[in-house]
N, C-alpha and C positions, 0 to 999 in steps of 0.2 A: 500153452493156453491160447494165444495169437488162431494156433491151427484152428483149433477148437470153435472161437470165434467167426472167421473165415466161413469152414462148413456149415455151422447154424447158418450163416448168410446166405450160403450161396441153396443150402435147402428152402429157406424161407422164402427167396426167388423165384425157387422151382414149382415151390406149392402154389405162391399167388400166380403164377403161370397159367398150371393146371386147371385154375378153376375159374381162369378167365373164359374156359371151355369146354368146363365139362358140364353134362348136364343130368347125370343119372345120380340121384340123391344120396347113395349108398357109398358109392364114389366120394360126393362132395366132402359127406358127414367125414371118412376116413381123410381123406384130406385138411379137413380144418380140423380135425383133432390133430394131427403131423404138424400143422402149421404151429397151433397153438403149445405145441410141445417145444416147436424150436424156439417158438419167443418165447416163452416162459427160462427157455437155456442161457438166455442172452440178459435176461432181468434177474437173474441171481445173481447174486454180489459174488465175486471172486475173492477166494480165500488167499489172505496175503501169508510170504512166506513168516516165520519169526525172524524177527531183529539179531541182528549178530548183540549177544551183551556185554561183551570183553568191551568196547569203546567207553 
């Protein structure tokens, strides 16, 4: 999961990047949708594993 987190980052970087220069709107909108996907990947709660019960 670590990975997982990582690449949403290192996307999330790439977008605000992107649209620090881009200026054709069609562009932009496709980009902040991408953006808004990968935070959205990063604000969901990660699923923990189950508890060993034999202790």
């Amino acid at each position: 999961m670590a990975m997982d987190k990582t690449v949403a980052d290192l996307n999330i970087a790439h977008f605000r990047k992107l649209l620090e220069t881009e200026t054709d709107a069609a562009k932009r909108e496709t980009i902040q949708r991408l953006l808004a996907e990968e935070e959205a990947k990063l604000a969901q709660p990660r699923a923990t594993p189950p508890q060993d019960k034999q202790r």
